[in-house]
C-alpha positions as CSV (number, residue, x, y, z in Angstrom):
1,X,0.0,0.0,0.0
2,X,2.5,2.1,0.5
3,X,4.1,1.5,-2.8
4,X,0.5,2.5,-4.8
5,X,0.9,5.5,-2.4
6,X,4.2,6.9,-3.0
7,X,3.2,6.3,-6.7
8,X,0.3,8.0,-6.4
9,X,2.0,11.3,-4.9
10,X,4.4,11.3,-7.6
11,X,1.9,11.1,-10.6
12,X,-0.1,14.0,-8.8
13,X,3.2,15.9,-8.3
14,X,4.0,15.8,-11.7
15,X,0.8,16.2,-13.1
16,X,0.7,19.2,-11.0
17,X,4.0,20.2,-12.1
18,X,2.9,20.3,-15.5
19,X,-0.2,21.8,-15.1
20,X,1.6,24.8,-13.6
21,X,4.4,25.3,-16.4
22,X,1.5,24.9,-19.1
23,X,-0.6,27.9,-17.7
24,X,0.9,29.3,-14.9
25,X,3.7,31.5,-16.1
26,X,2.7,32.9,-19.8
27,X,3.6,36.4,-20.4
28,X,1.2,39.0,-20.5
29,X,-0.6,40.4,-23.6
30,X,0.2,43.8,-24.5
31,X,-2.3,45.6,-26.7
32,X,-0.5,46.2,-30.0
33,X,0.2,49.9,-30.4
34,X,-2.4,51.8,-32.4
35,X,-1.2,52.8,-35.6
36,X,-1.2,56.9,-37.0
37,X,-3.5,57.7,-40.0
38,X,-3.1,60.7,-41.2
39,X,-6.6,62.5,-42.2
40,X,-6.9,63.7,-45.1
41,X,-7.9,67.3,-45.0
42,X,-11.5,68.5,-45.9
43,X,-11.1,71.2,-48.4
44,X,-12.5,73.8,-46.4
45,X,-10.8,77.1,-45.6
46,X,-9.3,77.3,-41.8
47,X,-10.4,80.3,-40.0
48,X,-7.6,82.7,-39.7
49,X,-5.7,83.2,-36.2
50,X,-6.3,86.3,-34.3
51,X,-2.9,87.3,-32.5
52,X,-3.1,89.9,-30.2
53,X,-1.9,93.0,-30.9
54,X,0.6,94.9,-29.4
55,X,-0.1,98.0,-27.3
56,X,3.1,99.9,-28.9
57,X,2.0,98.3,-32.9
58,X,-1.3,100.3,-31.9
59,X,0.1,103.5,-30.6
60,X,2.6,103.4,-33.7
61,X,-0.2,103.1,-35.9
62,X,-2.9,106.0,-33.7
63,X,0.8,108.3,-34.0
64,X,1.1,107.6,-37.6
65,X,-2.7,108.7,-38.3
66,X,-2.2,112.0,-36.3
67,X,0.7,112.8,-37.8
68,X,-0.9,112.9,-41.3
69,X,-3.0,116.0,-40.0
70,X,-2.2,119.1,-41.9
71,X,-1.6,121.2,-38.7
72,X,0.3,118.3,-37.0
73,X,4.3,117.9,-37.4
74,X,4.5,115.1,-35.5
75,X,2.7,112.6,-32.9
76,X,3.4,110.5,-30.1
77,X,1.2,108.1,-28.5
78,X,1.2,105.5,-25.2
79,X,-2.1,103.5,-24.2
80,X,-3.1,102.3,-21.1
81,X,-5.9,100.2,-21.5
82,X,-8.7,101.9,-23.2
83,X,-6.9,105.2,-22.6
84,X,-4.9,106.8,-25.3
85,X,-2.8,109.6,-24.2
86,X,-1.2,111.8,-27.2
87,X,1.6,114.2,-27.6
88,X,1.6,116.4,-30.5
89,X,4.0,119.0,-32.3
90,X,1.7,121.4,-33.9
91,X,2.5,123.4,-37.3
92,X,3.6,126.9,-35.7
93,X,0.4,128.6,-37.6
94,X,-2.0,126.6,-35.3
95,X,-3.1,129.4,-32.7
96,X,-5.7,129.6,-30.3
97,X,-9.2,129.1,-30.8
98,X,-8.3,126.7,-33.6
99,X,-5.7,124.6,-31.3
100,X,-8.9,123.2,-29.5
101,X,-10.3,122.2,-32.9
102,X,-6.8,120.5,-33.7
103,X,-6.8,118.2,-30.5
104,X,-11.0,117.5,-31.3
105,X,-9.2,116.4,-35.0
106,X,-6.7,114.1,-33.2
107,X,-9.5,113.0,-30.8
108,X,-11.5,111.8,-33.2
109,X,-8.5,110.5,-35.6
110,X,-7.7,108.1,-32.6
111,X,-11.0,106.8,-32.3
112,X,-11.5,105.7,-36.0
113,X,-7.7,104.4,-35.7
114,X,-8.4,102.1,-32.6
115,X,-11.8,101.2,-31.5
116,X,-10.8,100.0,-28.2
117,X,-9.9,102.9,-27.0
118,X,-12.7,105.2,-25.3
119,X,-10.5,107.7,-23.5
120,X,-8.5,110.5,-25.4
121,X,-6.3,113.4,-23.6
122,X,-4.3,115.1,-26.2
123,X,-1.8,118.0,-25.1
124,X,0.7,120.1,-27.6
125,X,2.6,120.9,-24.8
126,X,6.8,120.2,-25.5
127,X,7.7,119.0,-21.9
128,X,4.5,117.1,-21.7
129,X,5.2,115.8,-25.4
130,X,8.8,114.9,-24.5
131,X,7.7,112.7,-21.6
132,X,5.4,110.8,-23.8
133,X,7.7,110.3,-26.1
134,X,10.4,108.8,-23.2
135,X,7.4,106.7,-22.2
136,X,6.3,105.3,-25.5
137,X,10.1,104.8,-26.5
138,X,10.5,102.7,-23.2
139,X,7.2,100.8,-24.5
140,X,8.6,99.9,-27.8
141,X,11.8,98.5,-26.0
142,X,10.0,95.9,-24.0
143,X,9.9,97.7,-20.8
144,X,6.5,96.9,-18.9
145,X,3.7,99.7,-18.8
146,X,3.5,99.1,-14.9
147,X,6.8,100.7,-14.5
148,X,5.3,103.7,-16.2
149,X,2.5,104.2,-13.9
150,X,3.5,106.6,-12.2
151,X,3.9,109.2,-15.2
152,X,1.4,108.3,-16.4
153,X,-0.5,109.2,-13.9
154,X,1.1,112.5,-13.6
155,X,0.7,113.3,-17.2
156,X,-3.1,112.6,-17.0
157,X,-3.4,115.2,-14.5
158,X,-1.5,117.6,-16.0
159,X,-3.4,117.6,-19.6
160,X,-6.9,117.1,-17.3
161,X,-6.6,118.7,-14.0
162,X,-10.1,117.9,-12.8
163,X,-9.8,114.2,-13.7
């Protein structure tokens, strides 16, 4: 009996043996990588990209405008927000009464130019105009409005007094 038992134990060993190597250690099925297909592209038009514009590209452009004014020399422009502030050199025949009518002009040059803005102060006055200038120059350079502010400020008050 013991015999049929030891003979026993071996037959379920190795039929447990092979049991285990036939199932027990197959590797594990990776999904197969998805292949690229290119689209092919409809035929319609892509709607062009709107990149922002820079505040100095739209002063530049405000500055040019004014500066084609008969009784303007030449402009200089710096926006804050909506807020365009401009410096002009007017045409030494522009005296006045008719100085009022040449900063209602640039007023109204700047709004066509640049919808977005809402706010216009103009002045012809040289320091003020110099200052501008500075600012708008500093601007164009890549210098941050913010550190600006505080001319800015000043300037506002001195072309506006009750603002």
């Amino acid at each position: 009996m013991k015999k049929a038992r030891n003979i026993l134990l071996i037959l379920l060993t190795l039929i447990m043996a092979l049991s285990i190597s036939l199932t027990g250690c197959k590797a594990t099925k990776k999904p197969s990588p998805t292949r690229y297909t290119p689209t092919t592209p409809t035929p319609t038009t892509p709607a062009p990209v709107k990149r922002p514009v820079l505040q100095s590209t739209r002063a530049a452009k405000i500055a040019t405008n004014v500066a084609k004014l008969p009784e303007v020399n030449k402009a200089t422009v710096v926006i804050s927000g909506n807020t365009a502030i401009v410096g002009i050199d007017m045409k030494a025949s522009v005296q006045g009464t008719h100085e009022t009518q040449v900063k209602k002009k640039v007023e109204k040059t700047v709004r066509d130019t640049d919808k977005g803005i809402k706010n216009v102060s103009v002045t012809s006055d040289p320091d003020l105009y110099k200052r501008i200038d500075n600012i708008a120059k500093g601007i164009a350079a890549g210098k941050p409005l913010s550190e600006f502010t505080k001319q800015i400020t000043e300037i506002l008050k001195r072309i506006t007094p009750s603002a």
